[in-house]
Backbone as a ProteinNet text record, in pm:
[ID]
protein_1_A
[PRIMARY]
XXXXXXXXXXXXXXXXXXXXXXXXXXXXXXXXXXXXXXXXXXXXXXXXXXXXXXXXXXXXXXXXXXXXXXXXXXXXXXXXXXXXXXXXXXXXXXXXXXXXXXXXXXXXXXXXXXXXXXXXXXXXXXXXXXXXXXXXXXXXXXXXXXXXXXXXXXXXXXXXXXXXXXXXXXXXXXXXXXXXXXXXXXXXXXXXXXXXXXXXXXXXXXXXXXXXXXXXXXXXXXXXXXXXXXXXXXXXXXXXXXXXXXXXXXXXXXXXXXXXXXXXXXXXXXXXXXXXX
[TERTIARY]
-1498.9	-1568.1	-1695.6	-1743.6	-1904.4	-1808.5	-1764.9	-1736.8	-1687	-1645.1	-1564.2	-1731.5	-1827.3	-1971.9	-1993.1	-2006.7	-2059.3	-2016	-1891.9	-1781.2	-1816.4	-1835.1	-1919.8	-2049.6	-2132.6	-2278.7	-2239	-2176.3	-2172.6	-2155	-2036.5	-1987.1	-2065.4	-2094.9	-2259	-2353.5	-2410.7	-2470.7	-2438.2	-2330.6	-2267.6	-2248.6	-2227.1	-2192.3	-2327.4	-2434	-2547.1	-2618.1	-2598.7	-2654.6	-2581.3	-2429.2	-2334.9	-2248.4	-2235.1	-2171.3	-2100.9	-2244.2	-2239	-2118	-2097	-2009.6	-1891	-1859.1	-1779.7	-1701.7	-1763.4	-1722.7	-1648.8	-1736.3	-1698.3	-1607.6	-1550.7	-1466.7	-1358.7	-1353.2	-1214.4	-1212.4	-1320.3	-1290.7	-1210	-1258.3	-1199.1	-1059.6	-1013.2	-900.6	-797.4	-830.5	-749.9	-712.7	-818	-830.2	-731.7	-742.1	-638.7	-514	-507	-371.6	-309.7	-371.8	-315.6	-256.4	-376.9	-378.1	-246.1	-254	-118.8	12.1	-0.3	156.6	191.3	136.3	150.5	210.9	150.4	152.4	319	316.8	446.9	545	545.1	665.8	716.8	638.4	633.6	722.8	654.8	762.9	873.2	891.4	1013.1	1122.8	1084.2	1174.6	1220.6	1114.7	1179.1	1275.6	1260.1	1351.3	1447.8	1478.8	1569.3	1686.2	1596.4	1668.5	1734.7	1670.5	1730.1	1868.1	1831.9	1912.7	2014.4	2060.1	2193.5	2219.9	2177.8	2202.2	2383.4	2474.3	2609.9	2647.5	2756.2	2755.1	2943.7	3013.3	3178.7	3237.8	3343.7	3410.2	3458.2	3448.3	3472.6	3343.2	3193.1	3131	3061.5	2992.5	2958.4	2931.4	2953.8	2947	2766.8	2712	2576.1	2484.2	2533.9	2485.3	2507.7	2611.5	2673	2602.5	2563.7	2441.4	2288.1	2262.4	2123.6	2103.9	2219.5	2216.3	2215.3	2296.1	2305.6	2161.7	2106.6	1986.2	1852.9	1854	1791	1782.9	1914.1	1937.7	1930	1931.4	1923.2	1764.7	1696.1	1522	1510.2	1537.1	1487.1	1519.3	1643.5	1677.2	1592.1	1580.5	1465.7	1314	1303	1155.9	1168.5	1204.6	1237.8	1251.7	1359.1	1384	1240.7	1191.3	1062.8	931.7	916.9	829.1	823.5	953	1004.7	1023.4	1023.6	1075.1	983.6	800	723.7	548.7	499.5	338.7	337.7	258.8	178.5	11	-17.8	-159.1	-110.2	17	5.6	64.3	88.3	82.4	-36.3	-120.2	-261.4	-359	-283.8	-330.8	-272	-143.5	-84.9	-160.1	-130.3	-197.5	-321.8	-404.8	-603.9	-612.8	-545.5	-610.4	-514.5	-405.2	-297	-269.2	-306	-322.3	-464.8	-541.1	-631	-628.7	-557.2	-518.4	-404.5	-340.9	-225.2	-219.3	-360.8	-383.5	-543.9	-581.3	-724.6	-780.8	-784.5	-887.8	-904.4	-769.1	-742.6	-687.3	-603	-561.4	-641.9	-705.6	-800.9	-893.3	-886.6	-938.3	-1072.1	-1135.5	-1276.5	-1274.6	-1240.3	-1281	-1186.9	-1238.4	-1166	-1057	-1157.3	-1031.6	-962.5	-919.8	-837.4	-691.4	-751.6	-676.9	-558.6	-685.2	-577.8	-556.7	-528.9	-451.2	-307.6	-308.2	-241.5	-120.3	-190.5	-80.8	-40.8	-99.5	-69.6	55.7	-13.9	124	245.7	218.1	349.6	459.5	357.4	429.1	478.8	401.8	453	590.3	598.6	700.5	842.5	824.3	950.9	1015.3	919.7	1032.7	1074.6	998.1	1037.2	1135.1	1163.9	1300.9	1426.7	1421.2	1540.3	1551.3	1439.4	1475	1479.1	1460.5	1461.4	1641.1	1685	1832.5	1927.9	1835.6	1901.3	1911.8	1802.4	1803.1	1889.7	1897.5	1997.3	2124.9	2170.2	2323.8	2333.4	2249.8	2308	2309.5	2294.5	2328.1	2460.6	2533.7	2692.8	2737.5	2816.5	2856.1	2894.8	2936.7	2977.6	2854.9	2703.2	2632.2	2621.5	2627.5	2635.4	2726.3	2851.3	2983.9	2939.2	2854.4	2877.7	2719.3	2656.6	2560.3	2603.2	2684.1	2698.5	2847.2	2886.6	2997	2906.7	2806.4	2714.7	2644	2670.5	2579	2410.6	2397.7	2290.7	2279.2	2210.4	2239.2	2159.3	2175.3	2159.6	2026.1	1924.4	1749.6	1755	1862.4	1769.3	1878.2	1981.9	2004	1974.3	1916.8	1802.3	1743.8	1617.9	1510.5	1508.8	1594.2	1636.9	1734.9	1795.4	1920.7	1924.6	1899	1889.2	1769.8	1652.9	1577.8	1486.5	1456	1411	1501.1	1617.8	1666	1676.6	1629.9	1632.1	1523	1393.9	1240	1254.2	1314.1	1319.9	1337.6	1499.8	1526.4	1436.2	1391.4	1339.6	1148	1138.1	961.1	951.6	1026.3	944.3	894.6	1026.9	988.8	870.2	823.6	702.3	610.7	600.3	508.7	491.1	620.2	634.8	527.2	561.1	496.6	376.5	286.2	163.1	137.7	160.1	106.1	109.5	201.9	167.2	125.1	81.8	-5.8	-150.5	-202.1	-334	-362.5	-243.4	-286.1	-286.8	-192	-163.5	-295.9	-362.4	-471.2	-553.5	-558.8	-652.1	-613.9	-518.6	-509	-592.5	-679.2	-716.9	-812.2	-885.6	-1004.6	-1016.1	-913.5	-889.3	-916	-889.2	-961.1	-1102.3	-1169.4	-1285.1	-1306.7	-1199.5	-1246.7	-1290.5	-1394.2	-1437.8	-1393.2	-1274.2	-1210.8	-1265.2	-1184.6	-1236.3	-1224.9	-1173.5	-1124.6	-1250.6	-1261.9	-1385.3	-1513.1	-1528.2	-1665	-1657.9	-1516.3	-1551.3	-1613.1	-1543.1	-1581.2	-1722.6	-1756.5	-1927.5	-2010.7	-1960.6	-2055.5	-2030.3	-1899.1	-1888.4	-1924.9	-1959.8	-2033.4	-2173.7	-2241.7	-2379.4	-2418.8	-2368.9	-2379.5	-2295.6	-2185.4	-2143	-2050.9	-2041.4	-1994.9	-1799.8	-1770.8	-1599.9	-1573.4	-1517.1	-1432	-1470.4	-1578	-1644.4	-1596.3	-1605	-1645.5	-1474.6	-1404.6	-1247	-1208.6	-1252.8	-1199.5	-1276.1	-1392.2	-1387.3	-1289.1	-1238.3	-1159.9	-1046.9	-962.9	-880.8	-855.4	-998	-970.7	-986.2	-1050.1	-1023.9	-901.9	-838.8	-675.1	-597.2	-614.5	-560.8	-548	-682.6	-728.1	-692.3	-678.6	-634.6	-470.6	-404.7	-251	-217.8	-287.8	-237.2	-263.9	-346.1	-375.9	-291.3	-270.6	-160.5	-21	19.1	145.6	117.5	21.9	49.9	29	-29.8	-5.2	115.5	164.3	285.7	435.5	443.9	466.6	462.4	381.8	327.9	394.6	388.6	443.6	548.4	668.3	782.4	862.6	740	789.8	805.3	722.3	696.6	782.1	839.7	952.3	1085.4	1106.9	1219.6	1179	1136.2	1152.6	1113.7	1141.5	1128.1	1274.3	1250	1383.7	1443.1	1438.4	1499.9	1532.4	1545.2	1612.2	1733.3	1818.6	1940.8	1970.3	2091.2	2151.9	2162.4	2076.2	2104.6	2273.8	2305.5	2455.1	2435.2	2535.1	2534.8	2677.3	2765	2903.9	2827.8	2904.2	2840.8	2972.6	3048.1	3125.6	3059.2	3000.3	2897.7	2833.7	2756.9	2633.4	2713.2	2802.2	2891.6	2956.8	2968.9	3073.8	2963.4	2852.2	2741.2	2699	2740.6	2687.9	2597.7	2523.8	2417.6	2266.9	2171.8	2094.2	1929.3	1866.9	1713.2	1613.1	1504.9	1364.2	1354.2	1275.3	1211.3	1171.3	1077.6	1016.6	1108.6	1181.9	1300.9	1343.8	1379.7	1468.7	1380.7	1268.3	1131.7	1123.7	1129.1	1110	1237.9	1347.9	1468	1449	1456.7	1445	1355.9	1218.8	1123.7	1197.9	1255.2	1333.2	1427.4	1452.5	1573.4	1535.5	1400	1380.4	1296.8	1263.5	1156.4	1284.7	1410	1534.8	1572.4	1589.1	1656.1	1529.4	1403.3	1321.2	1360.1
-3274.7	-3209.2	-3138.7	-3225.9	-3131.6	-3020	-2994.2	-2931.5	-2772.4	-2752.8	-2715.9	-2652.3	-2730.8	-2681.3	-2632.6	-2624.1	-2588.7	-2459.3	-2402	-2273.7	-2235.9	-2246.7	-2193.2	-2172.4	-2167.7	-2200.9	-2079	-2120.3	-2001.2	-1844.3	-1823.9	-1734.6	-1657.1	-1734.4	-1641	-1641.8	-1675.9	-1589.3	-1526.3	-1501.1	-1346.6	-1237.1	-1278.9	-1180.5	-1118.8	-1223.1	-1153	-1093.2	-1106.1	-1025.4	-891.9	-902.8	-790.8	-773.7	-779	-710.2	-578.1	-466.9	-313.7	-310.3	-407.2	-367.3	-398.8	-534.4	-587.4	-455.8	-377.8	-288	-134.6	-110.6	-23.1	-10.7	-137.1	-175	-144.5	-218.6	-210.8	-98.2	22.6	165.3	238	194.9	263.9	251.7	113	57.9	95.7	85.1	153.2	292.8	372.4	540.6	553.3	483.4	511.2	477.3	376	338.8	400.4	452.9	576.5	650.9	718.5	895.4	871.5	784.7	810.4	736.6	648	614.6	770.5	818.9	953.1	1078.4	1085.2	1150.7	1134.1	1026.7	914	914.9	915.5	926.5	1130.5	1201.9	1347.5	1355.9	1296	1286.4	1188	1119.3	1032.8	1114.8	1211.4	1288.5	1374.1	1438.2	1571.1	1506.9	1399.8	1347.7	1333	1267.9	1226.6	1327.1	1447.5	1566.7	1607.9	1613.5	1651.2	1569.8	1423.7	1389.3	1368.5	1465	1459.4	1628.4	1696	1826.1	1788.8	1858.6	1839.7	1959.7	1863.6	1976.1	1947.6	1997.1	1965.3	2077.6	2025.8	2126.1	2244.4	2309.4	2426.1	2509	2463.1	2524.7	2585.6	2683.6	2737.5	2658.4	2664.8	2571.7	2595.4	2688.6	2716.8	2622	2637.2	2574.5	2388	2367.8	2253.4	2179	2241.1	2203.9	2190	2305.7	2250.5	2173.7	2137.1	2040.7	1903.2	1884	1782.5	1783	1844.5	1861.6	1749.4	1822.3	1766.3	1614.3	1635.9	1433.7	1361.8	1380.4	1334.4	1338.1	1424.6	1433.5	1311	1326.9	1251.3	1114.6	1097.8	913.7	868.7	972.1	948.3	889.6	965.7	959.5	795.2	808.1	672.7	536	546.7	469.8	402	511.8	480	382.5	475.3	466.2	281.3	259.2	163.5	32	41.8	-8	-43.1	-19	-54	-81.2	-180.4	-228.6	-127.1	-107	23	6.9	-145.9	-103.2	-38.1	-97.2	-20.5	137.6	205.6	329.1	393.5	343.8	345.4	384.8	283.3	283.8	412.1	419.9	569.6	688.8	626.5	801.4	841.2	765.4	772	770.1	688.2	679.2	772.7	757.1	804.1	962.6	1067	1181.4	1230.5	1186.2	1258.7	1217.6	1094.8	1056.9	1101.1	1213.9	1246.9	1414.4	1446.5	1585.8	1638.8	1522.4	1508.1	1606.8	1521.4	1557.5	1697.4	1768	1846.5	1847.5	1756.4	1720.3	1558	1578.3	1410.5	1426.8	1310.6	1285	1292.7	1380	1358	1305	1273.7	1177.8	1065.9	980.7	849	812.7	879.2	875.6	935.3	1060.2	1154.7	1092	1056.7	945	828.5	802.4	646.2	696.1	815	888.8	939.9	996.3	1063	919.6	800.2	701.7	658.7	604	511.3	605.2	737.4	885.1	805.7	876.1	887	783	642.6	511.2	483.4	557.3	516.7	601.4	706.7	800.2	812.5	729.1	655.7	517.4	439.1	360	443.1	534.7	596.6	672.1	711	824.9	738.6	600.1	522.6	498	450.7	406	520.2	658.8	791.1	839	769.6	799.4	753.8	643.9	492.1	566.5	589	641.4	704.6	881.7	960.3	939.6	854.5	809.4	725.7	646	609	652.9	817.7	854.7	944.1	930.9	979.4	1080.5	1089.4	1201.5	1318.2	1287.2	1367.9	1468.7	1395.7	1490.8	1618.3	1587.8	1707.5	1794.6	1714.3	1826.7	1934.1	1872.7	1937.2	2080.2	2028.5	2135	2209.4	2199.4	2332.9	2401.4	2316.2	2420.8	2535.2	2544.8	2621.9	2736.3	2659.3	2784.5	2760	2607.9	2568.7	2537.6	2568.4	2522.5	2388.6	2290.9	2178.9	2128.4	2245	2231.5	2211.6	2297.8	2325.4	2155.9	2123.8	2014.2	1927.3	1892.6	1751.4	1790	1915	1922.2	1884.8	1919.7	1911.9	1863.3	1798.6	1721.7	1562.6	1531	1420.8	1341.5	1445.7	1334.1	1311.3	1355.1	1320.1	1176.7	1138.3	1031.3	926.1	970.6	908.4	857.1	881.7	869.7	758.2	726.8	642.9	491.7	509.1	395.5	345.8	448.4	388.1	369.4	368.8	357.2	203.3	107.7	-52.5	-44.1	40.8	30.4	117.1	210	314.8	164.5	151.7	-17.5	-105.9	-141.7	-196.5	-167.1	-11.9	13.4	31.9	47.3	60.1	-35.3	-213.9	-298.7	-322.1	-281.7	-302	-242.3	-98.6	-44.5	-71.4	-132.5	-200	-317.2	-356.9	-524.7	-413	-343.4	-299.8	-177	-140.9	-77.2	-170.9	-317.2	-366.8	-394.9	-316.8	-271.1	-154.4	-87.4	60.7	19	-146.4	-162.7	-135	-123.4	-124.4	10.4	152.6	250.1	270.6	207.2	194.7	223.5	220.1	276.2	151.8	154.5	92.7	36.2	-38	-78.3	-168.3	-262.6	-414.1	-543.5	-526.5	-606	-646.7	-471	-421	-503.9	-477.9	-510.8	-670.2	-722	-896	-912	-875.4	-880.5	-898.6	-781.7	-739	-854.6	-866.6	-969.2	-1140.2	-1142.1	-1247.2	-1296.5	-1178.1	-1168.2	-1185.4	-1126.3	-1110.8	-1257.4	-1336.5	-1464.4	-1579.6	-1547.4	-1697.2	-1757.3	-1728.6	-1789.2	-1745.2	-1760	-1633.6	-1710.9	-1815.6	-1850.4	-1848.2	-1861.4	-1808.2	-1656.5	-1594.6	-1422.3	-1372.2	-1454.1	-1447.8	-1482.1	-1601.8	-1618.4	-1523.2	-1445.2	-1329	-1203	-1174.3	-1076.1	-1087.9	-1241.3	-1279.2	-1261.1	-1281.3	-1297.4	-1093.1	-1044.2	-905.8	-818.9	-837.9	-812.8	-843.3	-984.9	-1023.2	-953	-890.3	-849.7	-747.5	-643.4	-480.9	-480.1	-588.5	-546.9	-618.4	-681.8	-755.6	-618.2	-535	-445.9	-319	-299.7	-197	-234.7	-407.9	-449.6	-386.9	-441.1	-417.5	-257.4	-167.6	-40	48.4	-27.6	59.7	-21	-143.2	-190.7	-125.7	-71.5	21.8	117.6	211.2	299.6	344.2	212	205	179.5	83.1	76.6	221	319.7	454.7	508.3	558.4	626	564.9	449	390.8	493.7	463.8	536.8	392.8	423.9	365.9	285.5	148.5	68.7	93.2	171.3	217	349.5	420.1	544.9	556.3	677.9	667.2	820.8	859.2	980.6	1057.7	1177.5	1266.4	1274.1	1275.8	1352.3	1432.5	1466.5	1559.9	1550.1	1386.1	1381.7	1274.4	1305.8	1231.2	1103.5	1117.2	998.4	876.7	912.2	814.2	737.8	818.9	714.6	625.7	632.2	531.7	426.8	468.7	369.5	287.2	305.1	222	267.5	395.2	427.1	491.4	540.4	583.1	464.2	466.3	365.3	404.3	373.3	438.4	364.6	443.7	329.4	324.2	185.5	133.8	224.4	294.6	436.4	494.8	550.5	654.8	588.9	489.6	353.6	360.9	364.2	339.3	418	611	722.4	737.7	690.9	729.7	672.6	529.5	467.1	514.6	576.3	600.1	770.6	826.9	1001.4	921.9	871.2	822	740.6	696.1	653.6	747.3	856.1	960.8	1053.3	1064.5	1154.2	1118.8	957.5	874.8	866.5	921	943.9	1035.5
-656.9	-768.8	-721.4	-652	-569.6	-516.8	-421.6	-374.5	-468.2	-586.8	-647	-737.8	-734.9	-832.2	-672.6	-590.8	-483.3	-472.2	-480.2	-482.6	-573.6	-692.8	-798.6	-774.6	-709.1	-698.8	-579.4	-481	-379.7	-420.7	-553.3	-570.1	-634.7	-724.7	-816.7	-732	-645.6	-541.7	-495.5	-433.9	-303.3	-475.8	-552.7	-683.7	-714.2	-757.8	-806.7	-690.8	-528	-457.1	-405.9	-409	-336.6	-419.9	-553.5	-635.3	-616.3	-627	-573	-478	-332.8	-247.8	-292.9	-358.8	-413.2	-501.8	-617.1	-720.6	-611	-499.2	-474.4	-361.2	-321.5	-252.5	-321.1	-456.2	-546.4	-603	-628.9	-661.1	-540.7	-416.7	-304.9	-316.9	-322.8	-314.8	-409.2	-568.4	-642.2	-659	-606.1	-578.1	-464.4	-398.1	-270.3	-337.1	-382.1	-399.7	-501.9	-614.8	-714	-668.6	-665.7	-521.5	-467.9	-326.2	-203	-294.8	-417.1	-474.5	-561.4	-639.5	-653.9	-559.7	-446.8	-317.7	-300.2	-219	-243.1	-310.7	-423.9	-498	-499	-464.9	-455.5	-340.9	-218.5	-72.2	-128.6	-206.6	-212.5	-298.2	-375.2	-449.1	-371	-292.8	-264.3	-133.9	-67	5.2	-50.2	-119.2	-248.9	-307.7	-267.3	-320.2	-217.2	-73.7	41	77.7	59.5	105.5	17.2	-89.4	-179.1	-176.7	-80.3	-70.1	-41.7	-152.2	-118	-28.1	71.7	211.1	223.6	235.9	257.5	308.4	370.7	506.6	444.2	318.7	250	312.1	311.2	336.5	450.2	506.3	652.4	734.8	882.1	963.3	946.8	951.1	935	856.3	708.5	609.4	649.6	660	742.4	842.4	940.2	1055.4	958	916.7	869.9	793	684.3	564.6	661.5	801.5	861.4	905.7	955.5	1086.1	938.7	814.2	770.2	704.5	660.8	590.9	774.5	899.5	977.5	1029.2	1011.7	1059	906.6	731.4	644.9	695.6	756.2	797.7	854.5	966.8	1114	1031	940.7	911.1	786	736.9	657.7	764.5	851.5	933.4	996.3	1005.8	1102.1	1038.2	895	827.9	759	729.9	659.6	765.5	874.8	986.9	1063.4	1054.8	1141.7	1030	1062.3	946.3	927	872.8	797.7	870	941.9	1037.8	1156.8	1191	1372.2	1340.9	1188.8	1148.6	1193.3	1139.8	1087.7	1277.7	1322.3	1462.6	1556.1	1532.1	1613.9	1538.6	1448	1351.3	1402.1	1354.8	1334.7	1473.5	1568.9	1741.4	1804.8	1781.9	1856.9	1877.2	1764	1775.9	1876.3	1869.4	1966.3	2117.7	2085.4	2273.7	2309.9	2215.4	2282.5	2252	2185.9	2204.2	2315.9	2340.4	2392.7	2257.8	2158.5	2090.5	1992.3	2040.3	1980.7	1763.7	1781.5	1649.5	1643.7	1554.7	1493.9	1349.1	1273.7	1124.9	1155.7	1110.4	1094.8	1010.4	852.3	764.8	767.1	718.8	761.2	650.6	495.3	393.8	340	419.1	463	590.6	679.7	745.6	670.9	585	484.4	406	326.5	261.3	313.7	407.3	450.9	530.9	616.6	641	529.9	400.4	289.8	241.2	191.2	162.5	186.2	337.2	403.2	400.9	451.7	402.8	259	191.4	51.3	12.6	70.5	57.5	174.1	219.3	322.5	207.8	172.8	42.5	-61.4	-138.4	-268.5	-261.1	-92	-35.5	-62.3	-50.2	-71.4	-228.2	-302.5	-443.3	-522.1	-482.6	-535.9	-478.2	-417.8	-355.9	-452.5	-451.4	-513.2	-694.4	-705.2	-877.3	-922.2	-807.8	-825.8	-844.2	-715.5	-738.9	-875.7	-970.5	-1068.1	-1181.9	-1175.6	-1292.5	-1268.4	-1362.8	-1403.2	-1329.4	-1278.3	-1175.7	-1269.4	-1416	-1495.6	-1533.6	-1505.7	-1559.4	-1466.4	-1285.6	-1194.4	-1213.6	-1274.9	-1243	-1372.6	-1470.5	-1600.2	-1606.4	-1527.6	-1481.3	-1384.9	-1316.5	-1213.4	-1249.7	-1383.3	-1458.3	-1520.4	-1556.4	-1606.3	-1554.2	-1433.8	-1304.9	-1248.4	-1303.5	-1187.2	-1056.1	-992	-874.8	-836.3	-721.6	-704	-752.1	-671.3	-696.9	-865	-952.3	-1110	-1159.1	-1125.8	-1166.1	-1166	-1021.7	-985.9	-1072.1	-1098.4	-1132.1	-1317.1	-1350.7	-1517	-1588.7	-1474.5	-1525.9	-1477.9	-1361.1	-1275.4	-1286.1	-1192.3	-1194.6	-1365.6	-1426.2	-1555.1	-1570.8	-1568.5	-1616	-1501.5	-1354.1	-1237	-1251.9	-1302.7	-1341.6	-1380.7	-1527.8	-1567.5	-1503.2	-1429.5	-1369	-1265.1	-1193.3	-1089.6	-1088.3	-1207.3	-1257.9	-1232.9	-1253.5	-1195.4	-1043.8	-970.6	-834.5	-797.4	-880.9	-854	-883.4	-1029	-1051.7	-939.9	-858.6	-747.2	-624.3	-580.6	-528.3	-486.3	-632.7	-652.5	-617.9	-662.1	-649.3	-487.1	-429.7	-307.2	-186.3	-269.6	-213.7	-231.9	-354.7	-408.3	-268.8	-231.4	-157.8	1.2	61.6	153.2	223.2	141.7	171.1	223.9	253.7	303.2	454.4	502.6	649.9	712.6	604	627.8	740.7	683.9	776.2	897.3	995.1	1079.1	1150	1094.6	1130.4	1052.5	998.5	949.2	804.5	681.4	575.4	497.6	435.9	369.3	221.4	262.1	111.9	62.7	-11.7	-50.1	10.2	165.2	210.1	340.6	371.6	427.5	383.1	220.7	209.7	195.3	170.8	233.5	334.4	478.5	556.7	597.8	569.7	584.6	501.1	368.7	269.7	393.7	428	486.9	609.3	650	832.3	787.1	661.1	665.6	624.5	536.4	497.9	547.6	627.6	652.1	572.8	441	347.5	307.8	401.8	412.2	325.5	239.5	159.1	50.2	0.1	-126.7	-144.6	-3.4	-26.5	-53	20.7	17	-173.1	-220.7	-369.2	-429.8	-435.4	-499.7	-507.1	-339.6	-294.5	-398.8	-413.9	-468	-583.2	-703.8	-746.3	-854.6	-766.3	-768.2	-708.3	-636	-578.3	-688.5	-749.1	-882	-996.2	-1045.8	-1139.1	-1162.6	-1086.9	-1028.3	-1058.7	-982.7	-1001.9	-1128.3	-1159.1	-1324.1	-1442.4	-1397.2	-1489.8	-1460.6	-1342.4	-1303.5	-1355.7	-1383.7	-1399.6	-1562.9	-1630.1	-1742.9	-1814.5	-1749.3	-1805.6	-1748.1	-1643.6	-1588.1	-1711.3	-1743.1	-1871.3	-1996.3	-2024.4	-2166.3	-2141.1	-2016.7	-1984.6	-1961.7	-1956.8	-1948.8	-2095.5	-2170	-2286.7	-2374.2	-2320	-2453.2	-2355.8	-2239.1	-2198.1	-2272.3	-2284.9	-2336.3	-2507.3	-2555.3	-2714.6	-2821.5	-2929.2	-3044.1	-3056.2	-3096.7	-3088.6	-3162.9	-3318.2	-3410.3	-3366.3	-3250	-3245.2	-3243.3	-3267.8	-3249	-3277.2	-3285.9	-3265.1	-3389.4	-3409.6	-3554.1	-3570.2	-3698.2	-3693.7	-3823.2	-3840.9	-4025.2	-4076	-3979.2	-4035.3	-4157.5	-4284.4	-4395.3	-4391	-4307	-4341	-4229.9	-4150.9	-4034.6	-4115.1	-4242.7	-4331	-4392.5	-4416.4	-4525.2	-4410.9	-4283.9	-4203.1	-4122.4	-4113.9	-4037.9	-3910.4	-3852.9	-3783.3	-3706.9	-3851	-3821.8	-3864.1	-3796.2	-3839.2	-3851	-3939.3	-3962.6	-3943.6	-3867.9	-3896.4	-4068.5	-4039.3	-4130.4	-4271.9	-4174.2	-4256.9	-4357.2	-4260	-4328	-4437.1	-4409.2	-4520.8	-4653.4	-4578.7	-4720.6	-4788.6	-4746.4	-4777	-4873.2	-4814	-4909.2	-5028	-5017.9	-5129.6	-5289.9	-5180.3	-5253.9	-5372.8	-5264	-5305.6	-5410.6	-5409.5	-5467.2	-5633.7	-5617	-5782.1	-5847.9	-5725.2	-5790.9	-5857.7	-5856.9	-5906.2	-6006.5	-6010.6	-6136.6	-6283.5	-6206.7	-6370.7	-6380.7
[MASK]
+++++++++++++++++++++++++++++++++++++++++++++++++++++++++++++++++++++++++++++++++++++++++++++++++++++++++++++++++++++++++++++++++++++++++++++++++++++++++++++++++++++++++++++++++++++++++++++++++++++++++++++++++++++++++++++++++++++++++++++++++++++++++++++++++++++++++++++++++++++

């Protein structure tokens, strides 16, 4: 029990003295992690799109090679991305370009750097669950757009992914949250997240496990609030639970298959004794 008033006693001190770093640790952190899951899901579509470019032995050996050249560079890059931390990213990227250009290609800003790895990493998973989305919508809807005369780009773009969005929005949710926790690898080329300013609060005082259950209990706080507005957000894409399909067959209203909000129900009722005075 001492011990436990003691952790309390510690914590409101590192709070009422380093707050400031504390707050702007977790602004860093959620800004990053918005920003590059955004970024991210942009590279995960347009991958997404690449890699369902339809290619079959009817068509040019030309067209044929490059449609291959590219779903084979998108594997490469997924493969890679998906396939190795996201710090020893962090480490080829931020160190690894100027020791292998002497200095020629290198981040002068640092959160330009963890933008650009978090991106990229974030957009090597969204290339698979953006694959993943596409294939589960109806094959009937492709065949039935390019009976029309769209071509692949305007069908993804207005036929596919709008309903691919949908399915695959937990895993965007997904993602975010673990890009919120996963940014605390940035430290490592020097950006100053929230993991960062433990550190520092915890080097300057001594006190790492106090300074750690704050971290915690802010890492916490961040994705509980990301869980629940990406939630809201899924709920108002879904629609109103009373929706359903207009018709104008009048034999539907009599057989039960058409069904009304509440409202409507109320409104009729109401049309309906305002006639009979």
């Amino acid at each position: 029990m001492d011990r436990i008033v003691q952790l309390g006693s510690d914590i409101v001190t590192l709070w009422s003295k380093y707050s400031n770093s504390y707050l702007t640790g977790m602004w860093k952190t959620i800004s990053l992690a918005v920003i590059c899951t955004l970024v991210g899901c942009i590279i995960g579509f347009l991958c997404g799109i690449l890699q369902t470019i339809p290619s079959t032995k009817k068509d040019n050996i030309i067209k044929r090679f490059f449609v291959g050249l590219i779903k084979v560079l998108v594997r490469i890059y997924v493969e890679v991305f998906r396939g190795t931390p996201m710090i020893l990213q962090a480490v080829f990227i931020y160190y690894g370009l100027p020791y292998f250009t002497n200095n020629l290609m290198r981040f002068d800003s640092v959160w330009l750097a963890a933008f650009v790895i978090v991106s990229i990493n974030t957009g090597a998973y969204m290339a698979e669950s953006v694959r993943g989305g596409i294939l589960s919508i109806d094959i009937g809807q492709n065949e039935g757009a390019k009976a029309i005369g769209m071509t692949h780009f305007q069908t993804m773009l207005y036929v596919v992914l709008p309903q691919a969005l949908r399915n695959i929005m937990p895993q965007i949710g997904n993602n975010l949250i673990i890009n919120i926790k996963d940014t605390s690898v940035m430290f490592i080329i020097g950006f100053a997240e929230l993991f960062a300013a433990h550190k520092a609060v915890a080097g300057a005082t001594y006190l790492y496990f106090p300074s750690a259950t704050i971290e915690m209990v802010a890492y916490l706080t961040m994705t509980l609030a990301s869980s629940f507005l990406l939630r809201w957000l899924e709920n108002r894409m879904d629609g109103h639970d009373s929706y359903d399909l207009a018709t104008k067959d009048t034999l539907a209203h009599t057989s039960g298959m058409v069904r009304y909000p509440k409202n409507v129900k109320t409104d009729a009722k109401s049309q309906l004794k305002e006639r009979s005075r």
